[in-house]
TORKOL-4160 file (C-alpha; in steps of 0.2 Angstrom, whole numbers, padded with zeros to 4 digits, m for minus):
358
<pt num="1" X="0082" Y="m0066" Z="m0181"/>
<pt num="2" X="0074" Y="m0080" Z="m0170"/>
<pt num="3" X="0078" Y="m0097" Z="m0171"/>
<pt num="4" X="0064" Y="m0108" Z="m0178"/>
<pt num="5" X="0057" Y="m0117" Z="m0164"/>
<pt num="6" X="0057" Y="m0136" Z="m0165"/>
<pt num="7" X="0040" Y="m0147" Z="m0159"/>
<pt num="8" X="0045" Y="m0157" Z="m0144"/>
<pt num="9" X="0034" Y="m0172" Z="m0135"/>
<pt num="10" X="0034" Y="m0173" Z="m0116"/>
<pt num="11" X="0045" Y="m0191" Z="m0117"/>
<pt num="12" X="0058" Y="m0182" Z="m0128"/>
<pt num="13" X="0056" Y="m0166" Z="m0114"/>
<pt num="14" X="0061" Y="m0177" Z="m0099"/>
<pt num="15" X="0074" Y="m0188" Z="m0110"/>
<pt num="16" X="0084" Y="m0172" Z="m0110"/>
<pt num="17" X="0083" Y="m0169" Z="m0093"/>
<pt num="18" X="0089" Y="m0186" Z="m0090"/>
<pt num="19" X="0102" Y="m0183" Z="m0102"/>
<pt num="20" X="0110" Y="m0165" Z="m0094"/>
<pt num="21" X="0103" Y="m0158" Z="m0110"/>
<pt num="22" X="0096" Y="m0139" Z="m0111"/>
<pt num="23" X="0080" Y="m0138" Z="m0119"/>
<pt num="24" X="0081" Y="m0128" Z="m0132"/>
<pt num="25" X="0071" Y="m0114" Z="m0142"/>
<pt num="26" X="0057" Y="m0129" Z="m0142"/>
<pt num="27" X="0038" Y="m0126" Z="m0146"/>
<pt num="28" X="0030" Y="m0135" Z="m0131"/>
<pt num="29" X="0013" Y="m0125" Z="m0131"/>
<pt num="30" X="0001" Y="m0134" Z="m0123"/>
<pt num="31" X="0012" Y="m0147" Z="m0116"/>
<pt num="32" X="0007" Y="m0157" Z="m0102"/>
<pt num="33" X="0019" Y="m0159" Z="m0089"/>
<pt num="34" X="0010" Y="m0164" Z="m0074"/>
<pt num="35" X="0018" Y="m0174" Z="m0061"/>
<pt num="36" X="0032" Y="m0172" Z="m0072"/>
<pt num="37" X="0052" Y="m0173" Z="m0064"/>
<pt num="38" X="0059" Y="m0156" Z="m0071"/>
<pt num="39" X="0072" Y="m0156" Z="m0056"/>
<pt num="40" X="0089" Y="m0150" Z="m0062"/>
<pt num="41" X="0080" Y="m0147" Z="m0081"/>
<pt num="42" X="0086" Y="m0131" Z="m0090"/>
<pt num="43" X="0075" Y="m0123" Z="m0103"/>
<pt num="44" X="0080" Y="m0110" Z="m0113"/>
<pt num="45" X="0069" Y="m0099" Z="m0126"/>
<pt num="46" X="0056" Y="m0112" Z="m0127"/>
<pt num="47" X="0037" Y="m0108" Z="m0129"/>
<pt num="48" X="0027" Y="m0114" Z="m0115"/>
<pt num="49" X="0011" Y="m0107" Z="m0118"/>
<pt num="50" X="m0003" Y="m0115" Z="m0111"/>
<pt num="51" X="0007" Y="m0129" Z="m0106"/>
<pt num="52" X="0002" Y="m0141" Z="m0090"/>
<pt num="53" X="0012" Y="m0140" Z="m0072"/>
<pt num="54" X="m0002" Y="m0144" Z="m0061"/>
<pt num="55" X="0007" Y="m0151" Z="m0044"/>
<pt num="56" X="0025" Y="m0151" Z="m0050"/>
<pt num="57" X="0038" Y="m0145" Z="m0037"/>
<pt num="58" X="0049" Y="m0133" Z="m0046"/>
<pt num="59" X="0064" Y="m0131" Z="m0038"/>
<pt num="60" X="0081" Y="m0130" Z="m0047"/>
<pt num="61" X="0075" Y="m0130" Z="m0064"/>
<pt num="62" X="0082" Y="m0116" Z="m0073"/>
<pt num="63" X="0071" Y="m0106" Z="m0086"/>
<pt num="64" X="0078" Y="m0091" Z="m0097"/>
<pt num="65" X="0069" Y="m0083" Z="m0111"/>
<pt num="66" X="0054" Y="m0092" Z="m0109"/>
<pt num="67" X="0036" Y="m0090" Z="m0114"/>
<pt num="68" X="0020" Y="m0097" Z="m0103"/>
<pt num="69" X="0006" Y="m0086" Z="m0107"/>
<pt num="70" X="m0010" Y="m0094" Z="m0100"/>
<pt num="71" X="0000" Y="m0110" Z="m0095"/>
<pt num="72" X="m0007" Y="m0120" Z="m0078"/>
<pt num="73" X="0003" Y="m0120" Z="m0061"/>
<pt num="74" X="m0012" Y="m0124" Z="m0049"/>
<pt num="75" X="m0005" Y="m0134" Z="m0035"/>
<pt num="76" X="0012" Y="m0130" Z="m0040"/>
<pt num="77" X="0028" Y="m0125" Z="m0028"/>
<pt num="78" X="0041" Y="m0114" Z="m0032"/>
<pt num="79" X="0057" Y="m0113" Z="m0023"/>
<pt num="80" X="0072" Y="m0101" Z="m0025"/>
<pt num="81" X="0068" Y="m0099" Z="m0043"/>
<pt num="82" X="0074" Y="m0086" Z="m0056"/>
<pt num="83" X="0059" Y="m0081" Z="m0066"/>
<pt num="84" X="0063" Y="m0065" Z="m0072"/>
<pt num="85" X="0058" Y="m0055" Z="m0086"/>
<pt num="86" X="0046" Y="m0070" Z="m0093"/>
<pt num="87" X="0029" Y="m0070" Z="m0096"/>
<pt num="88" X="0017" Y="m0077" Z="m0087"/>
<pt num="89" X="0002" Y="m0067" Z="m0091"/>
<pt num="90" X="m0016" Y="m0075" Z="m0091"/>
<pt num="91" X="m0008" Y="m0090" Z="m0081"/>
<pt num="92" X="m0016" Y="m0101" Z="m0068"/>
<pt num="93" X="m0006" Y="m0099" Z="m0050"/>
<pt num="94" X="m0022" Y="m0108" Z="m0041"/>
<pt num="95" X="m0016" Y="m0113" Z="m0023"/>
<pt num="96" X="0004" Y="m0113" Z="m0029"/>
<pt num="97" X="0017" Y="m0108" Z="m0018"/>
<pt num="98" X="0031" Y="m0097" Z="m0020"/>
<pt num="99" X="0045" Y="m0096" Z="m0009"/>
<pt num="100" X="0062" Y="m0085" Z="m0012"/>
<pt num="101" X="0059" Y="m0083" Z="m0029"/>
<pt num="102" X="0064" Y="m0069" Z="m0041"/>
<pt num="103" X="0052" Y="m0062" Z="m0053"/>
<pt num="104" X="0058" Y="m0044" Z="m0056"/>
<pt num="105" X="0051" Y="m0038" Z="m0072"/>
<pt num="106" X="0040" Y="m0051" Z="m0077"/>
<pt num="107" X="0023" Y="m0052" Z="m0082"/>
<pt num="108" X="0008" Y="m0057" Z="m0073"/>
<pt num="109" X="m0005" Y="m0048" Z="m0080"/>
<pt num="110" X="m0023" Y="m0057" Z="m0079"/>
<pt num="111" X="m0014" Y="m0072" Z="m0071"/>
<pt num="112" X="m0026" Y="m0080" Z="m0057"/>
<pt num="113" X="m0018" Y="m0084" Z="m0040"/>
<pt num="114" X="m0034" Y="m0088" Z="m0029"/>
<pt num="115" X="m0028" Y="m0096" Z="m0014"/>
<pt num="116" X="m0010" Y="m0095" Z="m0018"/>
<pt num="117" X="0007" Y="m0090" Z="m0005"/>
<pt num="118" X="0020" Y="m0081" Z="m0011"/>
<pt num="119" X="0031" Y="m0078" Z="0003"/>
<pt num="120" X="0049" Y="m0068" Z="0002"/>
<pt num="121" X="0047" Y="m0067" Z="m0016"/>
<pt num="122" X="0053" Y="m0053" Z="m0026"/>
<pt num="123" X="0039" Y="m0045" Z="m0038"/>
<pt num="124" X="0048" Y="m0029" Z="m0040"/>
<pt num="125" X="0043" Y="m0021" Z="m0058"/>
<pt num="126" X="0032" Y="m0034" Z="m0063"/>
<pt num="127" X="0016" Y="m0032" Z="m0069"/>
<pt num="128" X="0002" Y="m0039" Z="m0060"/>
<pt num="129" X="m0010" Y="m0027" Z="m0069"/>
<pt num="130" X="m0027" Y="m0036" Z="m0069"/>
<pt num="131" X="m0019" Y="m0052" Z="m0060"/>
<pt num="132" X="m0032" Y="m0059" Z="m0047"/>
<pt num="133" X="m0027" Y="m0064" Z="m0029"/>
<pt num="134" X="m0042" Y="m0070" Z="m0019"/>
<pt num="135" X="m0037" Y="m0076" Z="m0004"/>
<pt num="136" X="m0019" Y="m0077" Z="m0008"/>
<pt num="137" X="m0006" Y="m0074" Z="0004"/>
<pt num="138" X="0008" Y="m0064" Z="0004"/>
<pt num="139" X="0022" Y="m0063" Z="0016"/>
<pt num="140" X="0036" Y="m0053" Z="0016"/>
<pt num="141" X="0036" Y="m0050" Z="m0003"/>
<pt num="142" X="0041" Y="m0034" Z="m0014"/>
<pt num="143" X="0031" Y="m0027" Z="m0027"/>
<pt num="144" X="0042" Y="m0011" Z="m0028"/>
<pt num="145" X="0036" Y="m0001" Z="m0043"/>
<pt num="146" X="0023" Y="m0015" Z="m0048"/>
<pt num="147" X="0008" Y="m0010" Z="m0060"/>
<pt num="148" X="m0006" Y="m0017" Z="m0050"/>
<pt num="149" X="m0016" Y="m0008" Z="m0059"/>
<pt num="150" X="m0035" Y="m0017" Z="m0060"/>
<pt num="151" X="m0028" Y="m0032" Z="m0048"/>
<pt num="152" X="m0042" Y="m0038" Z="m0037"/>
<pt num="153" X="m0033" Y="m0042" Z="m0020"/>
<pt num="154" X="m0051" Y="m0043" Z="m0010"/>
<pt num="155" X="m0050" Y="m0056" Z="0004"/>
<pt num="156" X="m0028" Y="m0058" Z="0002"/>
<pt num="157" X="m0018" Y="m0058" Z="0017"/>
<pt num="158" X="m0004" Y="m0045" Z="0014"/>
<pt num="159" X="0009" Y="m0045" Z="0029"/>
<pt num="160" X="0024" Y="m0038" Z="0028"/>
<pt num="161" X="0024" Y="m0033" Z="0011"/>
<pt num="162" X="0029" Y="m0018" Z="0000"/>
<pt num="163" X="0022" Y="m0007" Z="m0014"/>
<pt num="164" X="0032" Y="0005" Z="m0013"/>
<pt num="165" X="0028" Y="0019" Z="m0029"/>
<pt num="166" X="0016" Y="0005" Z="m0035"/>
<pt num="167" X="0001" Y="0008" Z="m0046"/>
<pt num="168" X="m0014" Y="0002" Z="m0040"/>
<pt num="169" X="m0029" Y="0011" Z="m0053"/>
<pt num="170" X="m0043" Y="0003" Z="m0051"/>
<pt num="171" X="m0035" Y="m0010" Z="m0041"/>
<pt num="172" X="m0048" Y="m0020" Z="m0027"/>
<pt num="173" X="m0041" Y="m0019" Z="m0009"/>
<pt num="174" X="m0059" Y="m0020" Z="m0002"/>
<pt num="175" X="m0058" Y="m0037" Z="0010"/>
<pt num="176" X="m0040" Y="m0037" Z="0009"/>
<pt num="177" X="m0031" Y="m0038" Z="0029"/>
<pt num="178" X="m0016" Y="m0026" Z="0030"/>
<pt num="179" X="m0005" Y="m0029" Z="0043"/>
<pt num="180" X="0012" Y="m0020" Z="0041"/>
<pt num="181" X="0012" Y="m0015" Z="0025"/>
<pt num="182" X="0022" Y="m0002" Z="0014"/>
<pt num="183" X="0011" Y="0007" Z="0003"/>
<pt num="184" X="0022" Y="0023" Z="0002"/>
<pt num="185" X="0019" Y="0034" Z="m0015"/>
<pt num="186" X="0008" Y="0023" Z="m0021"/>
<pt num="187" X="m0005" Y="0026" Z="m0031"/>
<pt num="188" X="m0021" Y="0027" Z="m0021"/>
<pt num="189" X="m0034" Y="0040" Z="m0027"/>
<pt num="190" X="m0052" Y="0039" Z="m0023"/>
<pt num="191" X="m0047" Y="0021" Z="m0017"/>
<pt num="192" X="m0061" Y="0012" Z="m0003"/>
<pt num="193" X="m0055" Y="0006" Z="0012"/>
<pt num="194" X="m0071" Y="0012" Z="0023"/>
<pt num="195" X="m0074" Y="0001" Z="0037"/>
<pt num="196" X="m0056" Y="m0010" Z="0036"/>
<pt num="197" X="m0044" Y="m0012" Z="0050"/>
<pt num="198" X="m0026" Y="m0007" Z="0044"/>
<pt num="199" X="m0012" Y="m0012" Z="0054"/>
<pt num="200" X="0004" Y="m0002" Z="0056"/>
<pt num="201" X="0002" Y="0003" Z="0036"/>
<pt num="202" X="0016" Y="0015" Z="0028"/>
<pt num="203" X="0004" Y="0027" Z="0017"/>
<pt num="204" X="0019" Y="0040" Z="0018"/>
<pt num="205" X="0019" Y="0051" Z="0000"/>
<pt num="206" X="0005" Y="0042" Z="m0005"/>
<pt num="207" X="m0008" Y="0049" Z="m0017"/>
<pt num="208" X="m0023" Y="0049" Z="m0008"/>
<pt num="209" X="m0035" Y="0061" Z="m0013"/>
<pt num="210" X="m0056" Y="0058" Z="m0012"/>
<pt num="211" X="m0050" Y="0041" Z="m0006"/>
<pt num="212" X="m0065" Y="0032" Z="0010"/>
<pt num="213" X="m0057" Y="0031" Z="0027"/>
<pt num="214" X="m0074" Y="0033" Z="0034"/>
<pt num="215" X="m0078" Y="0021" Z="0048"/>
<pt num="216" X="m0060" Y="0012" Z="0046"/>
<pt num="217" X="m0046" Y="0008" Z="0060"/>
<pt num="218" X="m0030" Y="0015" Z="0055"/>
<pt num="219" X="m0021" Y="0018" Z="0071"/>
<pt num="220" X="m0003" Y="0017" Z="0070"/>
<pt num="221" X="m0003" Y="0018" Z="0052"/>
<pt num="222" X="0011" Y="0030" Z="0043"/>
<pt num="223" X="0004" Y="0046" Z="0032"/>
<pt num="224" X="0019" Y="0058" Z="0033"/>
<pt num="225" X="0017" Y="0067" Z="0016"/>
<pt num="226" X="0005" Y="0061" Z="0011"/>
<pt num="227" X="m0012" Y="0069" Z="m0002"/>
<pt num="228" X="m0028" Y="0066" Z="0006"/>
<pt num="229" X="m0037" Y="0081" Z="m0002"/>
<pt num="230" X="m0055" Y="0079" Z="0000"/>
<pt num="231" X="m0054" Y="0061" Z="0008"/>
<pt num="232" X="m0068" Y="0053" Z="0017"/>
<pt num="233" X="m0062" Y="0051" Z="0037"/>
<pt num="234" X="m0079" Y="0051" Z="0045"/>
<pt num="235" X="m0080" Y="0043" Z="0060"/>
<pt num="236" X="m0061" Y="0035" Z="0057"/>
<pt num="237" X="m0052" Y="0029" Z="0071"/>
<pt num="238" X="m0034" Y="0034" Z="0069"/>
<pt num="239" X="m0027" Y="0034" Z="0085"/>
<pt num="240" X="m0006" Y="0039" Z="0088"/>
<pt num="241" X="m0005" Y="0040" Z="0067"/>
<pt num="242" X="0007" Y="0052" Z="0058"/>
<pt num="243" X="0000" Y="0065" Z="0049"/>
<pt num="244" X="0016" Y="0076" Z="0046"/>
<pt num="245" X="0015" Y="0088" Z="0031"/>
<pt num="246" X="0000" Y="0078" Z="0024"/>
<pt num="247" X="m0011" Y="0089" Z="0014"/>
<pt num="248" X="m0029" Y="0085" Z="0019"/>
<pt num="249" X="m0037" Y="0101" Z="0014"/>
<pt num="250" X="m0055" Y="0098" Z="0010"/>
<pt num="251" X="m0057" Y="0083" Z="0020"/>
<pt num="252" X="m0072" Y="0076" Z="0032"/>
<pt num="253" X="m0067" Y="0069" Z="0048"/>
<pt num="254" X="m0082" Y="0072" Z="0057"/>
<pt num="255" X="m0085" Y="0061" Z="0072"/>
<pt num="256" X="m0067" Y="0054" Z="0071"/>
<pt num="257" X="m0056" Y="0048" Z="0081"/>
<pt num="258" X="m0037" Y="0055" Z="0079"/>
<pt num="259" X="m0032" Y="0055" Z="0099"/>
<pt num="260" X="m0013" Y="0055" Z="0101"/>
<pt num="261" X="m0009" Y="0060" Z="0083"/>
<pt num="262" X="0003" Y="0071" Z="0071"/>
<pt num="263" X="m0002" Y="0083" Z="0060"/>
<pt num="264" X="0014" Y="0094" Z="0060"/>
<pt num="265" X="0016" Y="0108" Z="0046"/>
<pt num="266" X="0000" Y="0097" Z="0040"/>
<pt num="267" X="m0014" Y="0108" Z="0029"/>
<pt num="268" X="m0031" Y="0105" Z="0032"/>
<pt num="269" X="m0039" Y="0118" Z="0027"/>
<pt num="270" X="m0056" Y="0120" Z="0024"/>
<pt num="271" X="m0058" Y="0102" Z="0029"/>
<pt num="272" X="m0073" Y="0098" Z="0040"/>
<pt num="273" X="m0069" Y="0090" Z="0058"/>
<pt num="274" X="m0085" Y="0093" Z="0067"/>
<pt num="275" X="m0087" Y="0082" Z="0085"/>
<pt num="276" X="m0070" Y="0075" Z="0079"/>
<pt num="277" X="m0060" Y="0068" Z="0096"/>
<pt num="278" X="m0040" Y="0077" Z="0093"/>
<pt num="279" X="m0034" Y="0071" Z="0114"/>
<pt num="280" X="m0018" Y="0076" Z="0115"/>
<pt num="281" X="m0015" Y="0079" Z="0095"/>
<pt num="282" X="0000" Y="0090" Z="0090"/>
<pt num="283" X="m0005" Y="0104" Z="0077"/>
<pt num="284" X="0016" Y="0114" Z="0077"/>
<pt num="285" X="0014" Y="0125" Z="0062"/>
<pt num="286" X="0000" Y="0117" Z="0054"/>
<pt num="287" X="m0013" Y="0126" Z="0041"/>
<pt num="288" X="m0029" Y="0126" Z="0047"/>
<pt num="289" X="m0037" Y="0142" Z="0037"/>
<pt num="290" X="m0056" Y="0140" Z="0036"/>
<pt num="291" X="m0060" Y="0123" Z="0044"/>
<pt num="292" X="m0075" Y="0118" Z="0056"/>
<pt num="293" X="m0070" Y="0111" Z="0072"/>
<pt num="294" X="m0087" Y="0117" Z="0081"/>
<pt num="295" X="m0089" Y="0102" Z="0096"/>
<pt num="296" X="m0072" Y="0094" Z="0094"/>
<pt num="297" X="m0062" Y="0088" Z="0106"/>
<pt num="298" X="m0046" Y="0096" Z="0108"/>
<pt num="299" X="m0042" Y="0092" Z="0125"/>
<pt num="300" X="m0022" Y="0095" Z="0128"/>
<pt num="301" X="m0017" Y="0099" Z="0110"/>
<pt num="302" X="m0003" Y="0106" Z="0105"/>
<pt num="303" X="m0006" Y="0121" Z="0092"/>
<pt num="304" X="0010" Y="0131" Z="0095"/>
<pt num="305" X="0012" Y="0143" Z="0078"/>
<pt num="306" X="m0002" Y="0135" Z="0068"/>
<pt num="307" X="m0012" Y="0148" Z="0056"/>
<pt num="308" X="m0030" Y="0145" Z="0063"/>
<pt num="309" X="m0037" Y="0159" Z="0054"/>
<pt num="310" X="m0054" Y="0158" Z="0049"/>
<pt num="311" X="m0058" Y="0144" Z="0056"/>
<pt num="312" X="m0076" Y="0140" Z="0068"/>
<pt num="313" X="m0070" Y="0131" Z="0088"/>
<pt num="314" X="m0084" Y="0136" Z="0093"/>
<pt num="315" X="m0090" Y="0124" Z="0108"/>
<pt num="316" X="m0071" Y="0116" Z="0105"/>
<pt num="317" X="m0064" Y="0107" Z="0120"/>
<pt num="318" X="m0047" Y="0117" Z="0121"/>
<pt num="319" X="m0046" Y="0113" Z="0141"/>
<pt num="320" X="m0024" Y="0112" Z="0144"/>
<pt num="321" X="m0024" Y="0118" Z="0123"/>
<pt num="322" X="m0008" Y="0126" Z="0121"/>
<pt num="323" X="m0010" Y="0141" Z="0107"/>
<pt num="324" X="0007" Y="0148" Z="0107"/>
<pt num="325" X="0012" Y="0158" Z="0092"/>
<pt num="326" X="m0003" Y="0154" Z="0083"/>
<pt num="327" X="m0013" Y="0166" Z="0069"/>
<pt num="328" X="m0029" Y="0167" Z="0075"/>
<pt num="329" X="m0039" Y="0182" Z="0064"/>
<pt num="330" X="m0057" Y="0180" Z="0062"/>
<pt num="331" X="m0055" Y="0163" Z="0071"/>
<pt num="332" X="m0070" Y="0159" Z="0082"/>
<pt num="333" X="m0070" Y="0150" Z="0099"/>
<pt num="334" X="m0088" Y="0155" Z="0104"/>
<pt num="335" X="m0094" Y="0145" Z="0118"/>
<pt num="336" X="m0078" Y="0134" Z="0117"/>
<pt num="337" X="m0069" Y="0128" Z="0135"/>
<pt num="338" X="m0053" Y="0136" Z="0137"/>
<pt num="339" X="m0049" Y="0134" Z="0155"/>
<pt num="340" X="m0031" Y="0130" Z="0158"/>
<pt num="341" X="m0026" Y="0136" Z="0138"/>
<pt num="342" X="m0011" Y="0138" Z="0138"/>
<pt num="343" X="m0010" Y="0156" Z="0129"/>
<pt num="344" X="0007" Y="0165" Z="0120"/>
<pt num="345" X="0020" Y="0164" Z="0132"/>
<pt num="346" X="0032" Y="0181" Z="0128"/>
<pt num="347" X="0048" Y="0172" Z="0137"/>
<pt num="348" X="0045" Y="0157" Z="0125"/>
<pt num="349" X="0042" Y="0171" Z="0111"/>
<pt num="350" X="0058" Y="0180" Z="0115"/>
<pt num="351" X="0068" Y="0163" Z="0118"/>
<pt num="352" X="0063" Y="0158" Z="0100"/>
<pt num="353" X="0069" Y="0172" Z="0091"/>
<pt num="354" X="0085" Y="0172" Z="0099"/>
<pt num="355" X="0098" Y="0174" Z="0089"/>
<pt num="356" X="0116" Y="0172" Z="0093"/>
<pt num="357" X="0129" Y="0189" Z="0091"/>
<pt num="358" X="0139" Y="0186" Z="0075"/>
């Protein structure tokens, strides 16, 4: 049964603190607190709701059990605070600061943190679902397993920062920066990032099928495992990326740029990547069944034991191509340059299927 909350002024509030006294299962909805001193203040089961922080420092105030849906923190700073499992959702975070704070499985949802900094905070299980975060930035935070689910992050800075198995539905990356950033098995389907630049990004396990690459830079960025059936890569530039066992059957890359790439054991079948640049791309065992490379450039690719059946090189660049072990029936290379291809070598062959004498 919960204790009956007792009505509180802000004098009798700060008397408390002053006094080493905990504040107590206390109804302070709508309480304001600005430029209030809540150093060293301890507050336990209270209802904060709608209650007034604006510009306060928060640092070594202790809050368990507490309530502050739609409450105001514009301007606030927070530092080495335990905020976890409270919520906070519908709040104002406009321009505050959060530095090393814990927040594990609280609730965020529909808050507004426009121009906030939330650096080496921890956001792990929390739900942000909804949350806005116009130029915020994040540094070096974790939103492990995060609903983000509706969050608009367009024009945020994210550095450094995980989302690992995060739901992002409906969420708003378009405008956000991406420098560093783990994305891995999050939830990314049909997602638009057409025309951004994507630093070092870890995509790896990601869901990202139907989601629009087309036109962005995603060099160095990380998509072991990852779906991209049916994405949109036209004219991407992904230059030295990992593409190992991802499944991007049914994808468009036409006119992209994937020099210096992986797509080891990867499936793109029946993907589409016409005048598509591969320099020096490696394809060991990939699936390629079906696919249009007519007037790529494959130049010194490595497409030892790849299945290539069915598929149209026709007018390919497979100048120093190495084709070793791979399935070719019905495959065409009409008019395609293969001077130098480096074709089936048997003492490779017979190396490879050594087997040792029991």
């Amino acid at each position: 049964m919960t204790a009956e909350r007792t009505h509180m002024t802000r004098e009798e509030v700060l008397e408390a603190i002053r006094a080493n006294r905990t504040v107590k299962n206390a109804d302070l909805k709508g309480l304001d607190l600005k430029g209030a001193d809540l150093h060293l203040g301890r507050f336990h089961g209270c209802c904060l709701d709608g209650a007034r922080f604006a510009g306060i420092r928060l640092e070594k105030t202790g809050f368990k059990d507490c309530t502050f849906k739609g409450a105001v923190f514009d301007g606030c700073s927070f530092t080495d605070m335990l905020l976890r499992r409270m919520d906070f959702s519908g709040a104002s975070f406009l321009k505050a600061y959060f530095l090393r704070c814990h927040c594990s499985g609280s609730s965020f949802a529909g808050a507004d943190f426009e121009g906030a900094k939330v650096h080496w905070t921890f956001l792990d299980k929390t739900s942000l679902a909804g949350a806005r975060f116009h130029k915020a930035g994040f540094l070096k935070s974790v939103c492990l397993e995060a609903d983000c689910s509706g969050a608009d992050f367009h024009g945020a800075h994210l550095e450094r920062v995980t989302f690992r198995k995060a739901n992002m539905d409906g969420s708003l990356l378009r405008g956000a920066e991406f420098d560093h950033v783990n994305l891995s098995a999050a939830k990314l389907a049909g997602h638009d990032f057409s025309g951004q630049k994507l630093r070092s990004v870890n995509f790896s396990g990601a869901d990202l099928a139907g989601a629009d690459f087309s036109g962005a830079d995603v060099s160095t960025c990380v998509f072991q495992g990852a779906t991209l059936t049916g994405a949109k890569l036209m004219q991407i530039t992904a230059q030295k990326c990992m593409f190992s066992e991802a499944k991007l059957d049914g994808s468009r890359g036409s006119e992209g740029d994937f020099g210096m790439s992986y797509f080891g054991a990867a499936d793109l079948s029946r993907s589409d990547f016409r005048k598509a640049r591969f320099r020096g791309a490696r394809f060991e065992k990939a699936k390629i069944l079906d696919a249009a490379f007519m007037d790529s450039d494959c130049y010194n690719c490595d497409m030892s034991h790849a299945d290539l059946s069915g598929s149209d090189f026709s007018r390919a660049n497979l100048f120093l191509a190495c084709v070793h072990g791979v399935k070719d029936e019905k495959t065409r290379f009409d008019g395609a340059n293969t001077l130098y291809l480096r074709k089936p070598d048997a003492d490779m062959a017979a190396a490879e299927g050594f087997q040792a004498p029991a």
